[in-house]
N, C-alpha and C positions, 0 to 999 in steps of 0.2 A: 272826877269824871262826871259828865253830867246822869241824870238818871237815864232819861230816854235814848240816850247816845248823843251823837252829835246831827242833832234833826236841825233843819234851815227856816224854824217857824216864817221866817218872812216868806219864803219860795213856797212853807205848804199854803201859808193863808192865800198868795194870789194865785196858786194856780187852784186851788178848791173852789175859791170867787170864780176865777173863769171856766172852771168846767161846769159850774152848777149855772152861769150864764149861758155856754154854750146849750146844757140839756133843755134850759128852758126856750133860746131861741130854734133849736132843732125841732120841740115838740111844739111849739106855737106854727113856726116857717109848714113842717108839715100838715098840721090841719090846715091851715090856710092855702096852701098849695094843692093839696089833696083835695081839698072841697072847689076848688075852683077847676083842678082839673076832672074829676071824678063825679062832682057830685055828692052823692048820700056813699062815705066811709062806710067799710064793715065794720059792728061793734070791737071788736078784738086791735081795729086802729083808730077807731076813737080813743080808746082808754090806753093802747100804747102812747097816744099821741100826748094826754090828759097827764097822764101815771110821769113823761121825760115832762114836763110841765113841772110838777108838782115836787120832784124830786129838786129839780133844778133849782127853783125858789130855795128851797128845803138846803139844797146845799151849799146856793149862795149867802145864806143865810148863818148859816151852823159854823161855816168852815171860818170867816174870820172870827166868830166870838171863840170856835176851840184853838185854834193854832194862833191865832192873834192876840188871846189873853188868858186864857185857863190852863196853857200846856205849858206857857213860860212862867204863869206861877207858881207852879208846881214842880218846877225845878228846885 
């Protein structure tokens, strides 16, 4: 039996790619929408807007090097 059960490394690595795509085009799409509709943000959704940016890079990033190569070597 494997260690970590029977995890689908393929299905985590691309769905970790696209949600960390998704948070990033969520947090980009709303600044940019929010400044064109709105104007001057309140700080509290700049840095929400900054922070789903940030992460999203961060977990497009992370999720194929962990589930794409370090979690099946470690089987």
């Amino acid at each position: 039996m494997p260690r970590y059960g029977r995890l689908d490394y393929p299905t985590l690595t691309k769905r970790g790619f696209g949600l960390g795509i998704g948070l990033f085009l969520l947090g980009a799409l709303g600044e940019v929408v929010g400044h064109s509709l709105y104007g001057t943000l309140p700080a509290w959704e700049a840095t929400l807007f900054f922070d789903l940016e940030v992460v999203g890079v961060l977990l497009a990033l992370f999720a194929p090097l962990l589930f794409g190569v370090v979690m099946p070597l470690t089987e």
